[in-house]
N, CA, C and O atoms as a MOPAC input file, in Angstrom:
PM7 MOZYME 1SCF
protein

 N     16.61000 1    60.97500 1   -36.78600 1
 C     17.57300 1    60.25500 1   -37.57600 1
 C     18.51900 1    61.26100 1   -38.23200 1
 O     17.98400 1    62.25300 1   -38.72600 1
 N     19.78000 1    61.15200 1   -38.30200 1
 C     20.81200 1    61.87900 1   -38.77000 1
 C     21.72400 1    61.21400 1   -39.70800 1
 O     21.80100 1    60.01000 1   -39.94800 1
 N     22.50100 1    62.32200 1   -40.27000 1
 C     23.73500 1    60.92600 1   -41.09800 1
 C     24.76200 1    62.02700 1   -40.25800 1
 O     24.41300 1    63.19500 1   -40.08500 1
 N     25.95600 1    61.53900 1   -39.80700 1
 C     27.23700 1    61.88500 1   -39.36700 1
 C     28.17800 1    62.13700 1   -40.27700 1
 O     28.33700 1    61.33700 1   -41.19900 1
 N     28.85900 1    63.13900 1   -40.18800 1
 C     30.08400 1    63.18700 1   -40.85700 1
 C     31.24100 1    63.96800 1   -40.11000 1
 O     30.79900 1    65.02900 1   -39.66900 1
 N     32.36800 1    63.81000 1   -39.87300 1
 C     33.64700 1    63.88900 1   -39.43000 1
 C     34.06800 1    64.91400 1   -40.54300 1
 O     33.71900 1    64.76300 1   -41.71400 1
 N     34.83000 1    65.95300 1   -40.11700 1
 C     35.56100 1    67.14400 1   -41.09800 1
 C     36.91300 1    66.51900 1   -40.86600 1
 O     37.04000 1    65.86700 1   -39.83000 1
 N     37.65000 1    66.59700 1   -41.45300 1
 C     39.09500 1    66.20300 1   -41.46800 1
 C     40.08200 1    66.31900 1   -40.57900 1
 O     41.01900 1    65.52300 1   -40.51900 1
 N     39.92000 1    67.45500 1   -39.72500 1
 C     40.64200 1    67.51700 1   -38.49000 1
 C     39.66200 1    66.97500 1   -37.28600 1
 O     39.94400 1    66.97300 1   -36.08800 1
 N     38.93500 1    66.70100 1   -37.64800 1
 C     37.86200 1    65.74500 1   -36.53700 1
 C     38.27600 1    63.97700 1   -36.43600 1
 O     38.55000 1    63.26100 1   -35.47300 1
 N     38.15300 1    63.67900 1   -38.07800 1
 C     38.80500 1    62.52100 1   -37.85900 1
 C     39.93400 1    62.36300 1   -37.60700 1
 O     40.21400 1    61.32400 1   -37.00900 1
 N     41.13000 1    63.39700 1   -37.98500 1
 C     42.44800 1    62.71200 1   -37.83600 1
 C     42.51700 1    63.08600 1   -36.17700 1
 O     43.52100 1    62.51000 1   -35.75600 1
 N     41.93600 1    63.72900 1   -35.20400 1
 C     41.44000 1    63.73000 1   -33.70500 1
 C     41.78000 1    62.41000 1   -32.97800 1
 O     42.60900 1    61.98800 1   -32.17000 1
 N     40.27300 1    61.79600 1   -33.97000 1
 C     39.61100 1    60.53000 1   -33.66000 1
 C     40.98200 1    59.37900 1   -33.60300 1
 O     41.39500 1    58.67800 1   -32.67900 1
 N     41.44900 1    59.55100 1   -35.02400 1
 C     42.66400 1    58.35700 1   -35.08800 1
 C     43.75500 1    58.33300 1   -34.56400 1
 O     44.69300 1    57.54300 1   -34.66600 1
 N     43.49400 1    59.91400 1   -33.55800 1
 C     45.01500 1    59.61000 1   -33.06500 1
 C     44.44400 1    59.71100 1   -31.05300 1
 O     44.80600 1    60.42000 1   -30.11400 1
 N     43.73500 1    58.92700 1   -31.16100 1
 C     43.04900 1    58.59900 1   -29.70800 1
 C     43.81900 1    57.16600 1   -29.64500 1
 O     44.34100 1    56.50700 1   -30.54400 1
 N     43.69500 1    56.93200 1   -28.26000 1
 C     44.16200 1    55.31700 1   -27.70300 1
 C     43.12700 1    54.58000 1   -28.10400 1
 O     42.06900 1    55.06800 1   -28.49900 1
 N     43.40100 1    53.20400 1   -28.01900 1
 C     42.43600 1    52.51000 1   -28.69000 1
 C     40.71700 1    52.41600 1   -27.52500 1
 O     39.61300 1    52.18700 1   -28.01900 1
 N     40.96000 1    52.66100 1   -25.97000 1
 C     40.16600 1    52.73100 1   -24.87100 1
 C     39.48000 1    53.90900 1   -25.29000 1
 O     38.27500 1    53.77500 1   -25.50000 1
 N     39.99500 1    55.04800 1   -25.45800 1
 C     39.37100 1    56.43600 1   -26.05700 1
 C     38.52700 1    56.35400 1   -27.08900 1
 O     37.33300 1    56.63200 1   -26.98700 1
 N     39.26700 1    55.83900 1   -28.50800 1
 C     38.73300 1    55.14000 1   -29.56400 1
 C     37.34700 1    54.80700 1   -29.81400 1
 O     36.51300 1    55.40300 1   -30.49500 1
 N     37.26500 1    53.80700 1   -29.17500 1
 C     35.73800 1    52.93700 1   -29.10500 1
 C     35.12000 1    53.57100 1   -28.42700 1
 O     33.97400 1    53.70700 1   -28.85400 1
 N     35.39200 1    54.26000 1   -27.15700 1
 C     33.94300 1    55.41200 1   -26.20000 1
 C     33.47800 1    56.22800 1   -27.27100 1
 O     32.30800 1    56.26700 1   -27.65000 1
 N     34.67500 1    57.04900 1   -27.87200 1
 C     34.18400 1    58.14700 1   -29.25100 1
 C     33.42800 1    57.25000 1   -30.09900 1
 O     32.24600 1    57.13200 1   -29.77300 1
 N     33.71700 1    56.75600 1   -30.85300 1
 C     32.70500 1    55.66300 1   -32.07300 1
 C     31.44300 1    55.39400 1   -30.94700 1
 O     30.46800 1    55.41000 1   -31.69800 1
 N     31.12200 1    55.24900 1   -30.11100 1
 C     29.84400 1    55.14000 1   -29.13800 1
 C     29.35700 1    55.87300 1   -29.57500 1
 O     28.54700 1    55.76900 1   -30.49600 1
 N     29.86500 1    57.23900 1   -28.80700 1
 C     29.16900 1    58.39500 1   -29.12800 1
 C     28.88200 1    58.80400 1   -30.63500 1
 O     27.73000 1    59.02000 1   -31.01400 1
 N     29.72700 1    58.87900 1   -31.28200 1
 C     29.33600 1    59.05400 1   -33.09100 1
 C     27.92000 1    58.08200 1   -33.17500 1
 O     26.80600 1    58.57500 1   -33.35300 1
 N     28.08400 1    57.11700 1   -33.07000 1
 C     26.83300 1    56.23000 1   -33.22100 1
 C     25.52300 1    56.74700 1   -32.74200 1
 O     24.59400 1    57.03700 1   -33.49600 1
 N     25.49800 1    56.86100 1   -31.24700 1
 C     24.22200 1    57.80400 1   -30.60300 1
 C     24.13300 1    59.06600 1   -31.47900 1
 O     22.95800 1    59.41900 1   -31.37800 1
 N     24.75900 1    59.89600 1   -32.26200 1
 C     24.45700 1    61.22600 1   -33.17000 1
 C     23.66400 1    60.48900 1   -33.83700 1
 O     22.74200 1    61.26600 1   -34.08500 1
 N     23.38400 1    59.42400 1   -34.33400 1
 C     23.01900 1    59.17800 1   -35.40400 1
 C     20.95400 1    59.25900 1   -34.97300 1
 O     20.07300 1    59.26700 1   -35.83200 1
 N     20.79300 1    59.29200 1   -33.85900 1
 C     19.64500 1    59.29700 1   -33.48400 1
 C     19.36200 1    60.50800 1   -33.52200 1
 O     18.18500 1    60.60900 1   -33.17500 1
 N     19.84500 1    61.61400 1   -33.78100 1
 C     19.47500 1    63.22000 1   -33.36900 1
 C     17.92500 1    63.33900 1   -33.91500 1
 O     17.44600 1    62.89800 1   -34.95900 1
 N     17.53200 1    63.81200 1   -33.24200 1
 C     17.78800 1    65.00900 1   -31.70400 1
 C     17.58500 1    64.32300 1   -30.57800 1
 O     17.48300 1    64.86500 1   -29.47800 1
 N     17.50100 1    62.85000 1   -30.81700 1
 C     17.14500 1    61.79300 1   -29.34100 1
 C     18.33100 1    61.09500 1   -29.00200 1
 O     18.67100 1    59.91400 1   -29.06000 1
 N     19.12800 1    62.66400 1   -28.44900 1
 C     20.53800 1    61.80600 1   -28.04600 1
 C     20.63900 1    62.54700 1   -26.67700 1
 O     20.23700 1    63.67600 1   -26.39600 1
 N     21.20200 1    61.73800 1   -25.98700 1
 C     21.34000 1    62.34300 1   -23.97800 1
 C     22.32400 1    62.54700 1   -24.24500 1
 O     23.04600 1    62.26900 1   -25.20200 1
 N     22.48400 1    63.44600 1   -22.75000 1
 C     23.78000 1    64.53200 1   -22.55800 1
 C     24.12000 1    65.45600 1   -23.29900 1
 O     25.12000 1    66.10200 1   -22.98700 1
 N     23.31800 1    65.81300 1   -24.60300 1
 C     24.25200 1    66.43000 1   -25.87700 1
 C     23.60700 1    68.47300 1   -24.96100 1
 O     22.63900 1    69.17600 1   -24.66700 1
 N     24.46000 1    68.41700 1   -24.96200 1
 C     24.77200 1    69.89900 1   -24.19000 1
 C     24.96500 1    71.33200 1   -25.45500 1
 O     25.96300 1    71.35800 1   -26.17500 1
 N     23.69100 1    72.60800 1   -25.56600 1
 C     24.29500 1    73.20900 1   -26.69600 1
 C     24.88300 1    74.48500 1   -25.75600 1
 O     24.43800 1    74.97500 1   -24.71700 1
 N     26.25400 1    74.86200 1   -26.68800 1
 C     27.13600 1    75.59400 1   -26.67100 1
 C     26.40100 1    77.09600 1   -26.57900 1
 O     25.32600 1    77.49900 1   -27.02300 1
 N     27.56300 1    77.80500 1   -25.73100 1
 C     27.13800 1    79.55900 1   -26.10300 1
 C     27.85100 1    80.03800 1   -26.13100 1
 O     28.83000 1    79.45200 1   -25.66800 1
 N     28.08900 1    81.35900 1   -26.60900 1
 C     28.80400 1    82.58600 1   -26.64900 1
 C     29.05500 1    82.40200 1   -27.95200 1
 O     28.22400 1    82.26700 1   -28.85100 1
 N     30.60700 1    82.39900 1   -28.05500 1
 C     31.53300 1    82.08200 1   -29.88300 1
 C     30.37500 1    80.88300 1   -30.69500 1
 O     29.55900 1    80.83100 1   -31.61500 1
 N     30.99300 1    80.02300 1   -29.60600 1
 C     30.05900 1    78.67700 1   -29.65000 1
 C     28.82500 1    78.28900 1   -30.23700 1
 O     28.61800 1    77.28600 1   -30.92000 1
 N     27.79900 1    79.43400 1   -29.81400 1
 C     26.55200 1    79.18800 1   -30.11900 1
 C     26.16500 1    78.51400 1   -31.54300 1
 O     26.60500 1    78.56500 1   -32.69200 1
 N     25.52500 1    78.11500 1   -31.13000 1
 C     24.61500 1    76.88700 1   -32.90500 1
 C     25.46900 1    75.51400 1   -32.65800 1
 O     25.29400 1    74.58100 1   -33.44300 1
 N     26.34700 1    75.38800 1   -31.62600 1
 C     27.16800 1    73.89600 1   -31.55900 1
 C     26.78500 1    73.28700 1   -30.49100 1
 O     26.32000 1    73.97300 1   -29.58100 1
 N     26.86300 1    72.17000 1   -30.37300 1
 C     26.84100 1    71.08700 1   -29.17700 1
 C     27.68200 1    70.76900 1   -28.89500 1
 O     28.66100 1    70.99300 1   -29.60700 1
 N     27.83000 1    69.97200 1   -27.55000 1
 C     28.85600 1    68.86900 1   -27.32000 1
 C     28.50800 1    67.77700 1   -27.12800 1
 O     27.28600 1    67.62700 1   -27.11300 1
 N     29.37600 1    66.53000 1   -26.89800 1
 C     28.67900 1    65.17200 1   -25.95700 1
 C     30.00700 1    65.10300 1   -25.45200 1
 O     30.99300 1    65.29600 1   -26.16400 1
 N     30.05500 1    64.83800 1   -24.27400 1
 C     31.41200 1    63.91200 1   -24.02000 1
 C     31.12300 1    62.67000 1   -22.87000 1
 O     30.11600 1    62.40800 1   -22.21300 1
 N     32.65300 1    61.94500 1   -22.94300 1
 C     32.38500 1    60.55700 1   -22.69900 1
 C     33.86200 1    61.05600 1   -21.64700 1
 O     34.74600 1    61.69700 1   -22.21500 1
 N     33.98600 1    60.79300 1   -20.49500 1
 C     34.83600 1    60.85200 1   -19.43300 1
 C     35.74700 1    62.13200 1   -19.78000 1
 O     35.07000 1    63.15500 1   -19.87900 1
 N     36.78900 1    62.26700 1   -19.93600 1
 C     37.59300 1    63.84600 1   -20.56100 1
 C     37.93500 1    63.99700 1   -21.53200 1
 O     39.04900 1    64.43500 1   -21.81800 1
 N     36.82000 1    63.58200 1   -22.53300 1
 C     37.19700 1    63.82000 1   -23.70400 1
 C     36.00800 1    64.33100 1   -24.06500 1
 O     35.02300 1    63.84300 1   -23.51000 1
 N     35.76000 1    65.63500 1   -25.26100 1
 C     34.58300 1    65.84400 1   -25.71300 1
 C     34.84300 1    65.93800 1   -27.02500 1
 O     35.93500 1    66.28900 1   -27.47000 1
 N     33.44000 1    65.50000 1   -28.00000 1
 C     32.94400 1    65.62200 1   -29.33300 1
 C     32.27600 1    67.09800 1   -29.74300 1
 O     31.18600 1    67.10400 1   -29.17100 1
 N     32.37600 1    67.89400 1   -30.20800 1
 C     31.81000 1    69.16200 1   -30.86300 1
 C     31.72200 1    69.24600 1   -31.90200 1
 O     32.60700 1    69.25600 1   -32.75700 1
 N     30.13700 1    69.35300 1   -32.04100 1
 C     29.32300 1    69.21800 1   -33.29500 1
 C     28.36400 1    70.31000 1   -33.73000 1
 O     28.13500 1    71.15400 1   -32.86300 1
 N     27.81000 1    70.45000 1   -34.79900 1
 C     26.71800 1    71.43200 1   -35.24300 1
 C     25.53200 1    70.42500 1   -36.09800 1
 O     25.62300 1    69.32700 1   -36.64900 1
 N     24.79000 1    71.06300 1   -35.96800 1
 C     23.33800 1    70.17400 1   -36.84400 1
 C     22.90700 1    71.09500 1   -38.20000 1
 O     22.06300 1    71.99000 1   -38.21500 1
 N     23.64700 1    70.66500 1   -39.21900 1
 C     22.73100 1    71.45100 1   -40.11700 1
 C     21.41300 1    71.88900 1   -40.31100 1
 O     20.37800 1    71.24300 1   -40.14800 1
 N     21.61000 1    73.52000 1   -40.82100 1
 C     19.76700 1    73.81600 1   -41.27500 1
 C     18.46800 1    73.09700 1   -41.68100 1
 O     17.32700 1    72.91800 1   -41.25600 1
 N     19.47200 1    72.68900 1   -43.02400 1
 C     19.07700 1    71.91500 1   -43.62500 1
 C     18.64400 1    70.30000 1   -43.89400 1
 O     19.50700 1    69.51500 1   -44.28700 1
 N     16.97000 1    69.76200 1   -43.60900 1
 C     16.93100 1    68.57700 1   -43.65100 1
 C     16.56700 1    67.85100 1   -44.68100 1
 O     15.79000 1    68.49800 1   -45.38500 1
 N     16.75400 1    66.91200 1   -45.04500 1
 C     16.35700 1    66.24400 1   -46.17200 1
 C     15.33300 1    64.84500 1   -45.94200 1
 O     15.53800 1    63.93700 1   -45.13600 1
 N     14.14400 1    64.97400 1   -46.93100 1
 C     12.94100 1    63.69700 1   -46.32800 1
 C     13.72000 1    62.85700 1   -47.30700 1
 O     14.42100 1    63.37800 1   -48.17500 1
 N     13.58800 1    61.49800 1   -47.15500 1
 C     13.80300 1    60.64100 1   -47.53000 1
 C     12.89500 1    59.22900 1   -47.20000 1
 O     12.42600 1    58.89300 1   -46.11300 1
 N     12.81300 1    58.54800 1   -48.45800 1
 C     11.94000 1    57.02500 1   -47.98900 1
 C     12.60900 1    56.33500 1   -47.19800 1
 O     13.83500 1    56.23400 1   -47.25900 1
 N     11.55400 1    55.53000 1   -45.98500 1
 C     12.41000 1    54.79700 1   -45.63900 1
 C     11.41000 1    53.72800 1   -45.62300 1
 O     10.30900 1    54.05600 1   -45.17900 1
 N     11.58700 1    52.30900 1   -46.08200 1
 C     11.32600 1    50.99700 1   -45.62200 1
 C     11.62200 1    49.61100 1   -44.68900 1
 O     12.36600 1    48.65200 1   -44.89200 1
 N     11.08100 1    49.80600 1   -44.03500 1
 C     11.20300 1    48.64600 1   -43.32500 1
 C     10.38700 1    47.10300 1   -43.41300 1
 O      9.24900 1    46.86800 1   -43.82000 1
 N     11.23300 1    46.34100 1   -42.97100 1
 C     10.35500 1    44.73600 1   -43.33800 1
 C      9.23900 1    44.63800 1   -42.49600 1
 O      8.71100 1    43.57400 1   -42.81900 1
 N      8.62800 1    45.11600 1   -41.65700 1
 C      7.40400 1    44.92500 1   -41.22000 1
 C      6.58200 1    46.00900 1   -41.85900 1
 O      5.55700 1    46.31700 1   -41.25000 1
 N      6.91100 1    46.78400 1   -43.23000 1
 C      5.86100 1    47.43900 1   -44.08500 1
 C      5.71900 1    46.51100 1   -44.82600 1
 O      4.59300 1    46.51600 1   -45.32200 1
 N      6.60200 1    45.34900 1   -45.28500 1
 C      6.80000 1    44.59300 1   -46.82000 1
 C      5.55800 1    43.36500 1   -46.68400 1
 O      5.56100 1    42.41500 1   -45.90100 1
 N      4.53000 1    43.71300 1   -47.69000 1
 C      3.50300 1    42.40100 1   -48.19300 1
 C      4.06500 1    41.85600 1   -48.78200 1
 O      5.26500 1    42.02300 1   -48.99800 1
 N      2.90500 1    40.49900 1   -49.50700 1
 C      3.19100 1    40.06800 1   -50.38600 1
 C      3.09200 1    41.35000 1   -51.97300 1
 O      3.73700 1    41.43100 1   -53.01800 1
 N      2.00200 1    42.10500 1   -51.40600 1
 C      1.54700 1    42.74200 1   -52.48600 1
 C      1.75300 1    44.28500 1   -52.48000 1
 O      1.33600 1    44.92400 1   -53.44600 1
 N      2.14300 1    44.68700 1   -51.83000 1
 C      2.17800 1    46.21400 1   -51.71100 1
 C      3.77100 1    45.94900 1   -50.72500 1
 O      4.27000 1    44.93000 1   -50.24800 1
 N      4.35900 1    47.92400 1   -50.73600 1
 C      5.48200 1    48.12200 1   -49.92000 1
 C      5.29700 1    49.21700 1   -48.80700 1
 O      6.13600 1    50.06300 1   -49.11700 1
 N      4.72200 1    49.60600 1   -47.80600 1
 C      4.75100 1    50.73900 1   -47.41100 1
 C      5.88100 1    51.55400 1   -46.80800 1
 O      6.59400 1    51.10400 1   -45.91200 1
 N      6.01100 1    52.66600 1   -47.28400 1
 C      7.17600 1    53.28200 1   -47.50400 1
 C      6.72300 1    54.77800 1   -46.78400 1
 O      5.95100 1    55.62800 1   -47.22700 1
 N      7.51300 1    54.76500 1   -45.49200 1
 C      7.62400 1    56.10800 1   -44.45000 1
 C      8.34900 1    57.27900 1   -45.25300 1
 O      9.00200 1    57.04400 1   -46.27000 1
 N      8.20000 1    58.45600 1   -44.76500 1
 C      8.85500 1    59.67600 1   -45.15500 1
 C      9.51000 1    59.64100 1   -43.91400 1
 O      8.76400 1    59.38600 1   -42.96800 1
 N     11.05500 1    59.87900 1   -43.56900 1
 C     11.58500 1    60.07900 1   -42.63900 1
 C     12.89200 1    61.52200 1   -42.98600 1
 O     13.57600 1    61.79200 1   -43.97300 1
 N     12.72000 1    62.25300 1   -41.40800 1
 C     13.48400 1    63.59400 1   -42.29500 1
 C     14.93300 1    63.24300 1   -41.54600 1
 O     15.12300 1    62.76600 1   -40.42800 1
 N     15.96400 1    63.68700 1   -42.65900 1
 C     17.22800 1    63.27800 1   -42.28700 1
 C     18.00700 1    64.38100 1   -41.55600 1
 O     17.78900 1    65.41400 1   -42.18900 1
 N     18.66900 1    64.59400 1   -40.70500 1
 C     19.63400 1    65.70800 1   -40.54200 1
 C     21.35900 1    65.29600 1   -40.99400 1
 O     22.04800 1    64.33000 1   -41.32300 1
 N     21.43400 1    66.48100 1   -40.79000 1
 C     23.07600 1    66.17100 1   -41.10400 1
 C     23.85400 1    66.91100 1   -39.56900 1
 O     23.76100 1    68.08600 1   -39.21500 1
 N     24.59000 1    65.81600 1   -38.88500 1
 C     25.27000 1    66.04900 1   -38.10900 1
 C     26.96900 1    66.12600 1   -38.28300 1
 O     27.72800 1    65.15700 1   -38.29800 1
 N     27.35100 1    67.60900 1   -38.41300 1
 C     29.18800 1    67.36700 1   -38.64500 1
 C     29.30500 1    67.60600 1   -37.55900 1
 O     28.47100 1    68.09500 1   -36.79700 1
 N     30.71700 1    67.17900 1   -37.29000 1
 C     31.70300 1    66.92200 1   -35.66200 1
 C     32.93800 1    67.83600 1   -36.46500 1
 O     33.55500 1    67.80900 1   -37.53000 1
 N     32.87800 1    68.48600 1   -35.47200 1
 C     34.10500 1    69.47400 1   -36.20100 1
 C     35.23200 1    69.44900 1   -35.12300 1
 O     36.10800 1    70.31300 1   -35.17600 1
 N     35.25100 1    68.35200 1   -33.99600 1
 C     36.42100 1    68.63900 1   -33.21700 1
 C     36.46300 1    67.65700 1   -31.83200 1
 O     35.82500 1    68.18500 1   -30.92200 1
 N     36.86600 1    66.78300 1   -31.58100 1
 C     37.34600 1    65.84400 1   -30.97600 1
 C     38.88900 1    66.10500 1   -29.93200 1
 O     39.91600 1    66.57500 1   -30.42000 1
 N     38.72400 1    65.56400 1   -27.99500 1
 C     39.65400 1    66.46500 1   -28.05500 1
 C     39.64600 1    65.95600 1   -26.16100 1
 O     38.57000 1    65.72900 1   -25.60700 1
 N     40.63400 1    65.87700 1   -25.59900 1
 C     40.63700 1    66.07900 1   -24.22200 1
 C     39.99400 1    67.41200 1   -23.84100 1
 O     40.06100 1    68.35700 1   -24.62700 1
 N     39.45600 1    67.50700 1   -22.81900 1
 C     38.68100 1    68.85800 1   -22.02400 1
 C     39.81600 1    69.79600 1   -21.85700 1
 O     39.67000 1    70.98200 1   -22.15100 1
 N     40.70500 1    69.43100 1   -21.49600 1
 C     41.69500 1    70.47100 1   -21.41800 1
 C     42.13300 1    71.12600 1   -22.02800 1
 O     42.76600 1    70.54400 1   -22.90900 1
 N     42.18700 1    72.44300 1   -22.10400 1
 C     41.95600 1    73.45200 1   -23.39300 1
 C     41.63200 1    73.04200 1   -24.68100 1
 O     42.33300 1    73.04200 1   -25.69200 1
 N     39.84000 1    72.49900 1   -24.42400 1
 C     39.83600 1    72.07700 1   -25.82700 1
 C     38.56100 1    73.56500 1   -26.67900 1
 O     38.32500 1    73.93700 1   -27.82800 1
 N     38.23900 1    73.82800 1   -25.74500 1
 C     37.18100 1    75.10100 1   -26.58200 1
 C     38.55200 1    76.49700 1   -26.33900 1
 O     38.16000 1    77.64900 1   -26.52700 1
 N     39.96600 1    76.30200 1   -25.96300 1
 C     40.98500 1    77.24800 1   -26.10100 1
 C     41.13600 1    77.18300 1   -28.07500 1
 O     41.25800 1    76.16100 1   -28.75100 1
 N     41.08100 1    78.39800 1   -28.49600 1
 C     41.79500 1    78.84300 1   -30.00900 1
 C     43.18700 1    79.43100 1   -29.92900 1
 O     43.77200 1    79.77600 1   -30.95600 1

């Protein structure tokens, strides 16, 4: 389980996609949210290294997974009694997307 977040030149990427482009990307943002149980996610090397990608036809998402995880409760309605709550420890990651982008010179600086 992850939480997503977009850096600012990631989203303004995102918003300036066609609306067909659009919705494949928001797919993919969504599947991050499962990390590390996400397919295709490909990790980067060289400069690159510590980043991933995913992409969806010629466009790719490039992301990093923070160090750092955070546990957090989580409840669900098939823990909830009448009389008690049982309450999971689930560890969170943090997934930023730092870059959104046609394949074509998109790992070019």
């Amino acid at each position: 389980m992850a939480t997503v977040h977009l850096t600012p030149e990631a989203a303004e990427e995102l918003e300036s996609l066609n609306n067909p482009m659009h919705a494949r990307v928001l797919r993919l943002l969504v599947r991050l949210e499962q990390w590390p149980d996400v397919s295709g996610a490909k990790a980067l090397t060289g400069d690159l290294a510590g980043h991933y990608r995913l992409r969806t036809g010629d466009y790719r998402v490039q992301f990093r997974v923070a160090d750092d995880k955070v546990t957090d409760d989580k409840v669900t309605d098939d823990k909830v009694t009448d009389d008690k709550v049982t309450v999971d420890k689930v560890t969170v990651e943090k997934v930023t997307v730092e870059k959104i982008g046609h394949r074509d010179g998109f790992y070019e600086e």
